[in-house]
C-alpha positions in Angstrom: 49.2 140.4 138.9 51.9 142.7 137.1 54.4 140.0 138.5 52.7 137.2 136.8 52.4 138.9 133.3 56.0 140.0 133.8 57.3 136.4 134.1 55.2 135.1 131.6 56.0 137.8 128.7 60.2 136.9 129.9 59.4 133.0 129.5 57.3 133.6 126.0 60.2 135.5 124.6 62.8 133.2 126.0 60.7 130.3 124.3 60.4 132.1 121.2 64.0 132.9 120.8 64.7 129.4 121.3 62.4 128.5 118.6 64.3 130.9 116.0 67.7 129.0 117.2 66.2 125.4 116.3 64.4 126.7 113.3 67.6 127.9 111.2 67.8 127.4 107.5 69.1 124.3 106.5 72.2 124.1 104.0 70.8 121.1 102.5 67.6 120.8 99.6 66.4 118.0 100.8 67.9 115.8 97.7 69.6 112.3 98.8 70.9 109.4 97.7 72.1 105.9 99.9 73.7 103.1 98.2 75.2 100.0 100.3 78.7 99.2 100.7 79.9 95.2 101.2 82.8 93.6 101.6 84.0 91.7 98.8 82.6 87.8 98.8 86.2 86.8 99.7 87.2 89.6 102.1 88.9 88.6 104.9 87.1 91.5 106.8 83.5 91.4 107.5 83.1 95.4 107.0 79.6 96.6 105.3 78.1 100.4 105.6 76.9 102.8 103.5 77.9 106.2 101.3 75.2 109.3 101.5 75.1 111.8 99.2 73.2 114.6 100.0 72.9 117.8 98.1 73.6 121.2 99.7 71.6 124.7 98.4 75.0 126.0 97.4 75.7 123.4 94.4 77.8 121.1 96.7 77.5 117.6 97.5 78.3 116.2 101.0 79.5 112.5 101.0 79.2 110.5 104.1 80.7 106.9 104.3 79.7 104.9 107.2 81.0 101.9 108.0 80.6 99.3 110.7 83.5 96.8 111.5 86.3 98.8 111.7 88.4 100.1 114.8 92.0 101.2 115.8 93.7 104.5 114.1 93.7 103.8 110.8 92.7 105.9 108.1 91.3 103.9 105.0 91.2 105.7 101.7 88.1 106.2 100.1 88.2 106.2 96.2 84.9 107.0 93.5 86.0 104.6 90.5 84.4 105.4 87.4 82.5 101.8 85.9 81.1 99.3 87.4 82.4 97.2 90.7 82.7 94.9 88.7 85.2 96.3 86.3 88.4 95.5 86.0 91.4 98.2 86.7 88.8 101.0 86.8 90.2 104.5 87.3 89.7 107.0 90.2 87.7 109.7 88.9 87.9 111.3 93.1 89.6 110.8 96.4 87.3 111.1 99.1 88.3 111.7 102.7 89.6 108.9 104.4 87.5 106.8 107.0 88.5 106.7 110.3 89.0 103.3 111.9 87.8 104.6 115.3 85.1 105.6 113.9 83.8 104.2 111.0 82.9 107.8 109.2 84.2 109.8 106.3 82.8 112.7 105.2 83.9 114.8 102.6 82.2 118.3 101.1 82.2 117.4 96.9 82.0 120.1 94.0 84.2 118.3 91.6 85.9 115.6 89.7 90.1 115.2 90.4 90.4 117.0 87.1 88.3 120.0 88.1 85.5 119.3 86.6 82.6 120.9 88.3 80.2 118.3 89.1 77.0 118.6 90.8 75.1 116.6 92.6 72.8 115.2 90.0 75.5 114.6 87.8 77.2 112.9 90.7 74.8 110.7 91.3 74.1 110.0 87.5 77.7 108.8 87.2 78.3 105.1 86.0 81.0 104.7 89.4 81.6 102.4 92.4 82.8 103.7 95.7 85.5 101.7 97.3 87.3 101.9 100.3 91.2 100.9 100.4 93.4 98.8 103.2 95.7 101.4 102.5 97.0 104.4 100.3 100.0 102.7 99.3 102.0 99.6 99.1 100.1 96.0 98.8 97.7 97.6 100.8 96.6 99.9 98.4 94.9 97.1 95.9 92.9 95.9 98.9 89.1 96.4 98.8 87.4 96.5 102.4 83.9 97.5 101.2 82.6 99.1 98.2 79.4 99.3 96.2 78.1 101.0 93.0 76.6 104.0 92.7 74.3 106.1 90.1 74.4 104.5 86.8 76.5 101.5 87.7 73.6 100.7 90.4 70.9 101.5 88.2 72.4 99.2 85.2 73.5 96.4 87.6 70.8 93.9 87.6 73.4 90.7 88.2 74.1 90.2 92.1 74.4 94.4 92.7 78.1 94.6 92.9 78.8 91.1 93.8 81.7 90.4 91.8 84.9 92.9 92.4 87.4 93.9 90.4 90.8 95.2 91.1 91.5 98.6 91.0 93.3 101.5 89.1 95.1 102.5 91.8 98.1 104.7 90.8 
């Protein structure tokens, strides 16, 4: 009988530290936000997806681009334009990591504009920007739009087609 209770005590606190392991703290509060990313009605790529932004406890923001339709080893910039899709020549307020053609994903750990500026993740998600992702960082390449979609206020504001129409971009 002291055998029994023996094992079964061992297999309780075996079970319970497992249940501490899976139970750990998330970094995250809970806060998200998931806006679609298209190709461009012209595009001569048929690549769609999604950008995730999800709030972390510590003030960050974690940015996940997801994309389906690409492949190979490329590595396709990811810029946050400020204004619409829609506008014309729009400036890059961010560069995001680059998406991996293998695997469709970008993620990149946000707590501020390319000028510094500290910017949460409400604010982030209150901007009036598009995402866009890039054929390439330089070159010809550089003024092609794969996917992109607006975000925050742009989305918000956008009642025409919801980033049908896209503009060129600001890309030096």
């Amino acid at each position: 009988m002291k055998r029994i209770f023996t094992y079964v005590a061992v297999v309780a606190t075996l079970l319970g530290c497992q249940d501490q392991e899976n139970s750990a703290p998330s970094d995250f509060t809970g806060n998200e936000s998931v806006y679609a990313l298209a190709a461009p009605p012209d595009a001569a790529y048929d690549i769609s997806g999604t950008v995730t932004f999800k709030e972390k406890k510590d003030g960050q923001t974690v940015i996940i681009v997801a994309l389906s339709g690409t492949d190979g080893d490329v590595q396709l910039p990811v810029h946050l334009h400020l204004g619409n899709i829609g506008a014309p020549d729009a400036d890059v307020y961010a560069l995001l990591n680059p998406v991996l053609g293998k695997t469709g994903q970008s993620e990149t750990l946000f707590a501020h504009a390319g000028d510094e500026t500290p910017l949460n993740y409400q604010q982030l998600i209150g901007l009036n920007a598009c995402v866009k992702v890039h054929l390439g960082a330089s070159g010809p390449d550089r003024d092609v739009v794969l996917a992109g979609g607006n975000i925050g206020a742009a989305f918000t504001n956008d009642t025409s087609a919801r980033g049908s129409f896209f503009a060129s971009c600001k890309s030096e």
